[in-house]
C-alpha positions as CSV (number, residue, x, y, z in Angstrom):
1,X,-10.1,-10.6,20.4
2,X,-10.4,-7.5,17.6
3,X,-9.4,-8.8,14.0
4,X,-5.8,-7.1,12.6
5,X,-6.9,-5.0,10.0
6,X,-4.7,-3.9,6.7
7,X,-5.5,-1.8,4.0
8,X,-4.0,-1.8,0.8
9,X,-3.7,1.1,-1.3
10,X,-2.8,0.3,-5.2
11,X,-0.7,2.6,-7.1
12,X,-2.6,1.9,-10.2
13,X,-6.1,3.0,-11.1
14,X,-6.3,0.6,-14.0
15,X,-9.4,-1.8,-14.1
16,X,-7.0,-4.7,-15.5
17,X,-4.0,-3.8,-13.7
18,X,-1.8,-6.3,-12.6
19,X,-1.3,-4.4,-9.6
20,X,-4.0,-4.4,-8.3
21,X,-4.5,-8.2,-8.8
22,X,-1.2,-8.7,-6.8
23,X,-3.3,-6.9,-4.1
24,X,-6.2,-9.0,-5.0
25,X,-4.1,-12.3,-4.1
26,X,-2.9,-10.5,-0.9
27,X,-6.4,-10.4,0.4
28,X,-6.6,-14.2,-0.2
29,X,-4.0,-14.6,1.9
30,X,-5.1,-13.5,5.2
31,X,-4.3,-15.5,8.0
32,X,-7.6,-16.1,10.4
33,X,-8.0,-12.5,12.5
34,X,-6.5,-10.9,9.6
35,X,-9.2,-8.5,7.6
36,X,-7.4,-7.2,4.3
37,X,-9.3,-4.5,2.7
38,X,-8.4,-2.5,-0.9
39,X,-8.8,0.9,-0.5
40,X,-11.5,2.2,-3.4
41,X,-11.3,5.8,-4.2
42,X,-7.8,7.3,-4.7
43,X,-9.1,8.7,-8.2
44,X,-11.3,10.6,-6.2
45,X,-8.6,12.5,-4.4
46,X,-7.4,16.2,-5.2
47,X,-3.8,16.6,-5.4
48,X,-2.2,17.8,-2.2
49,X,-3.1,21.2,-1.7
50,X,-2.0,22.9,1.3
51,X,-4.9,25.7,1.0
52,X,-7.5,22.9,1.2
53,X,-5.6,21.1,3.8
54,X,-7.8,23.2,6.5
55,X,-9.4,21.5,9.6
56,X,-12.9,21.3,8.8
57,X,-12.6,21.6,4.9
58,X,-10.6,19.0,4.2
59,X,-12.4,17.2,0.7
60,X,-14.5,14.5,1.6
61,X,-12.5,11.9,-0.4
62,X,-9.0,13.5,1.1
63,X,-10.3,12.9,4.8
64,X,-11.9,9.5,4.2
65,X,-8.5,7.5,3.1
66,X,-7.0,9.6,6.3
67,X,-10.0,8.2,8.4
68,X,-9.8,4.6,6.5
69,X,-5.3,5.0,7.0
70,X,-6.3,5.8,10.5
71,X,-8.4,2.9,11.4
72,X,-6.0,0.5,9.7
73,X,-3.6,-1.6,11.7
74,X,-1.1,-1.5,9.3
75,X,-0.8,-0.5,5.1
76,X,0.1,-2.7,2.4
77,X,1.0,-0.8,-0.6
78,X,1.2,-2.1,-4.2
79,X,2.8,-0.2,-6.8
80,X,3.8,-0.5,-10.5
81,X,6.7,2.0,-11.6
82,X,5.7,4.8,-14.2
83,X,8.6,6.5,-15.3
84,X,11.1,5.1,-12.8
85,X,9.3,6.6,-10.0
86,X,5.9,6.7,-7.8
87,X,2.5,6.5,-9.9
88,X,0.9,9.9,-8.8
89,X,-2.0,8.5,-7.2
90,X,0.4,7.1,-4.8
91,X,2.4,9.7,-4.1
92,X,-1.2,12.0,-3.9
93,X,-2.2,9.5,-1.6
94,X,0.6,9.1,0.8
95,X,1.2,13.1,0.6
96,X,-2.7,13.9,2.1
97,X,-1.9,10.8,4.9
98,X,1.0,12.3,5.9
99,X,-0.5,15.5,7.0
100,X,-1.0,17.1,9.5
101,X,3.5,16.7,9.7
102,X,4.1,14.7,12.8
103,X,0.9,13.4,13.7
104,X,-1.0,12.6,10.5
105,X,-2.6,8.6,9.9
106,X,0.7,7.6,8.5
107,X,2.7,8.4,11.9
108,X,3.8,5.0,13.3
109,X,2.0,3.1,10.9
110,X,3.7,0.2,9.9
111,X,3.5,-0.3,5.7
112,X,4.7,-2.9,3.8
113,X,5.8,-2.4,-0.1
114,X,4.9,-4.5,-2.7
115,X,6.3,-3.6,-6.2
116,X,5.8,-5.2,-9.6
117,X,6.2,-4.7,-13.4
118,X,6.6,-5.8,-16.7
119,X,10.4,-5.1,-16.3
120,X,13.4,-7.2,-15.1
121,X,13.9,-4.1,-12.4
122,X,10.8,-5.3,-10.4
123,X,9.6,-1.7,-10.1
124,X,12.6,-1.2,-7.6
125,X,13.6,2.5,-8.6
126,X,9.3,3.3,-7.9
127,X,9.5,1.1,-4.7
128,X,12.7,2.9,-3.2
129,X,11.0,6.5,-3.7
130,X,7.5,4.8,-2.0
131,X,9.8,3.9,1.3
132,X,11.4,6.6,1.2
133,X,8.2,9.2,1.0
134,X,6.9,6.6,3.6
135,X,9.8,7.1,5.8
136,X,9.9,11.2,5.8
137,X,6.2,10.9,6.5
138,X,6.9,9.0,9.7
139,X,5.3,5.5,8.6
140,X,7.1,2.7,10.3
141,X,8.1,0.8,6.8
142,X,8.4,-3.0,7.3
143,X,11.5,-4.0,5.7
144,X,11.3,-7.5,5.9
145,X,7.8,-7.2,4.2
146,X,9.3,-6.3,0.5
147,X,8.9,-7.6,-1.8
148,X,9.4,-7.0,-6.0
149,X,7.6,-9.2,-9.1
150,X,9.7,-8.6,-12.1
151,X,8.4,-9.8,-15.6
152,X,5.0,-9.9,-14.4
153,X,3.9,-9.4,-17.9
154,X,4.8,-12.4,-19.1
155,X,3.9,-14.8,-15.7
156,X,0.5,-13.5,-15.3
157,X,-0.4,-12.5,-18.5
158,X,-3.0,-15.8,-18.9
159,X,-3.8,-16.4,-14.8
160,X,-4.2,-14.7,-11.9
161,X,-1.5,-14.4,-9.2
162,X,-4.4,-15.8,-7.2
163,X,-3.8,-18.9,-9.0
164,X,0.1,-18.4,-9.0
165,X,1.4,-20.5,-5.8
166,X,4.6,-18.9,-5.8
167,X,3.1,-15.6,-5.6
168,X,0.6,-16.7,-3.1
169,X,3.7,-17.8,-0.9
170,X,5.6,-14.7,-1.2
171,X,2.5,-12.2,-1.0
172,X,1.6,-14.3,2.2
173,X,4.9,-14.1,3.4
174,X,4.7,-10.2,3.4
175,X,1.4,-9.8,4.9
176,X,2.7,-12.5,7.8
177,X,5.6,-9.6,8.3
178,X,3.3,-6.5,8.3
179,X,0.8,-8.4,10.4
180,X,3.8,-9.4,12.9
181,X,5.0,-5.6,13.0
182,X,1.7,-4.6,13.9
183,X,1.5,-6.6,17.0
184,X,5.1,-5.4,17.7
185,X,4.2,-1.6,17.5
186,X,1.1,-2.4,19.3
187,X,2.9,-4.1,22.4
188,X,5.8,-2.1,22.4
């Protein structure tokens, strides 16, 4: 039997972001034929640009997160909230998956949403405008996979959510949800 595989794509390119440790934890929590990968190189991306959106020039880094989205099972995403809405790299990211319209890695992918900051809002207002760029792009977005940290700043400022049990449970929760929805899309 082939392992399930997810890849997660972080909205923040921070070394020290919390982010991206919340993404870090998810890994840990892979159930056995479960591979959980983070997706290095969305700094490396152009902005969407429909002139070098060409079959056969596409930019190297553009084409290898659609090769990498395409070979994935399913998506985890992981975003913080800049400015009440989508970090760019996110938005960059998603935008170049999308593509080609209709038929591009995103199409029928199922994504779960994973939003945190050092806010009482959870990063809400960012994770609403990530589903909702995920839905026009055709993604299948799990919604029982959501889920929001709020305050983060404060709970993880000294540990790890690695070494946070409650946050183990509730990341492992989500990935049990996306990994479900992939068998579901996969049988269906």
């Amino acid at each position: 039997m082939s392992k399930t595989r997810i890849l997660t794509l972080v909205g923040s390119l921070r070394a020290a972001s919390i982010n991206r440790q919340l993404a870090e934890a998810a890994v840990q929590t892979a159930p056995e034929g479960v591979e959980i990968a983070i997706y290095e190189g969305l700094a490396d991306i152009p902005f969407y640009n429909e002139d070098l959106d060409v079959p056969g020039s596409v930019p190297t880094a553009a084409q290898a997160l659609r090769d990498a989205v395409g070979a994935a099972d399913g998506l985890l995403l992981v975003t913080p909230e800049y400015n009440g809405s989508i970090p760019a790299v996110l938005k960059n990211a998603i935008d170049w998956a999308s593509r080609p319209y209709g038929v591009g890695a995103l199409q029928d992918r199922p994504v779960a949403v994973v939003s945190g900051s050092i806010s009482r809002n959870a990063a809400k207002w960012a994770h609403g405008d990530v589903v909702k760029a995920l839905g026009v792009a055709g993604a299948h977005v799990v919604e029982d996979g959501h889920l929001h940290f709020a305050g983060f700043g404060d709970r993880f400022a000294q540990a790890h959510p690695r070494d946070d049990a409650e946050a183990l449970t509730q990341l492992g929760a989500t990935v049990h949800e996306l990994v479900q929805a992939t068998g579901e899309l996969v049988s269906a």
